[in-house]
N, C-alpha and C positions, 0 to 999 in steps of 0.2 A: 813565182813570177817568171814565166820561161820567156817571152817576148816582152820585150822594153816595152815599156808604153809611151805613148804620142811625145809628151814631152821630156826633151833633156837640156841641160843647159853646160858648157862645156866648164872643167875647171884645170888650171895648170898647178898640177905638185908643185911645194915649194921645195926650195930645200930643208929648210927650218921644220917641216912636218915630216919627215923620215927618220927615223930612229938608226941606233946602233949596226941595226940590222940590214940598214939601208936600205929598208920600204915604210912605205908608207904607217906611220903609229896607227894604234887600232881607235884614238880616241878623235883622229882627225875626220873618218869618216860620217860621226854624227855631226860634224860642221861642215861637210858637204852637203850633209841631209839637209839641215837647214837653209843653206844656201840654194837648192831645188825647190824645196817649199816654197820659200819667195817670192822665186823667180818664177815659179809655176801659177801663182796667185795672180801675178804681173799679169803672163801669158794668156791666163784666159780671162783679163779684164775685171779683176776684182782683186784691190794691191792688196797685200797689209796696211799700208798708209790708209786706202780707203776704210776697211774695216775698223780703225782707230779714229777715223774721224767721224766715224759713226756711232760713236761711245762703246765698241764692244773690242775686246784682245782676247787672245788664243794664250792658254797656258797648258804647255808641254807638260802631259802627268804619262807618259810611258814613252818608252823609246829600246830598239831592239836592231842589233848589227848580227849578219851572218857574212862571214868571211871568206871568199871563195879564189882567193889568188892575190899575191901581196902587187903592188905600185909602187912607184920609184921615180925619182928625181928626174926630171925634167918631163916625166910623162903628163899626156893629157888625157883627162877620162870624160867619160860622159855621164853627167849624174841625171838619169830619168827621174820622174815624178808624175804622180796620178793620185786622185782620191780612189780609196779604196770602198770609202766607208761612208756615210752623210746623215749622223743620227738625229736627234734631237738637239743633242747641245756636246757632239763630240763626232773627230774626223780622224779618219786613222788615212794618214800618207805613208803612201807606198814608195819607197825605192830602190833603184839597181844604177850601181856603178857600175860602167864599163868602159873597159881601157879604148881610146880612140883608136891607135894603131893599128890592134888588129883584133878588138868587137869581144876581149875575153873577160868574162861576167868577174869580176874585182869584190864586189860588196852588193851585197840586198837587206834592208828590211823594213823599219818601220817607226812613225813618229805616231803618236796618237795625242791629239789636243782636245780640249774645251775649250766651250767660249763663253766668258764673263764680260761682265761690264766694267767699263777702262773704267771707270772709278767706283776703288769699292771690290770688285772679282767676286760677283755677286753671280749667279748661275745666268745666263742669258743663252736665248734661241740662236740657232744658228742662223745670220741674216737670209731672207728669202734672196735678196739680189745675191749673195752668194752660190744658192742653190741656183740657180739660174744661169750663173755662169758655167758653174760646172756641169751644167745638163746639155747647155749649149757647146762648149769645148770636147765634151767626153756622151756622146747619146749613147743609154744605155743600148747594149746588145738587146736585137730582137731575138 
């Protein structure tokens, strides 16, 4: 993923997430990813909240960090996020961390979910209003 895509949502390093080493731990980065996920679903008009009160939830079965320069206490990064992927009944989110200050690529990779039915985690379609947002936030390249 060389260009960030459309969306990012900002987050400030804590202290409490920097290790010994004094950057950033490698496991805080997939709770960044999540936190873009969200916020990304917010963004283009289709929450999680929504998707839950529609009877369906996302269940995380893979997840993958590539590490490309360490963060540090009081930095702010910018975590992008994009659908990558829009299967049948699974969605691979894309992301890149990158340091606010001065734009240098931090972390990339990837969440992949399903979607089941909130009661039960029973195999369910991906909601068409969700395809919809994401076609309308994100038109595919001609």
């Amino acid at each position: 993923m060389s260009q960030p895509p459309k969306f990012s949502t900002p987050i400030k390093v804590r202290f409490n997430e920097t290790d010994l080493q004094g950057h950033v731990n490698f496991g805080h980065y997939l709770f960044y990813f999540d936190v873009a996920l969200v916020e990304y679903m917010q963004a283009i008009g289709y929450s999680y909240q929504r998707m839950l009160q529609e009877g369906v939830d996302l269940l995380y079965v893979e997840s993958h960090c590539n590490y490309q320069s360490p963060a540090y206490w009081p930095e702010v990064l910018d975590a992008h996020a994009r659908i990558g992927h829009l299967g049948n009944r699974s969605i691979r989110f894309e992301f890149q961390v990158r340091a606010e200050s001065d734009g240098r690529e931090v972390a990339s990779g990837h969440i992949v979910a399903v979607t089941v039915a909130k009661e039960g985690w029973a195999p369910t379609a991906i909601p068409e209003a969700l395809r919809e947002a994401v076609a309308a936030y994100e038109p595919p390249a001609e």
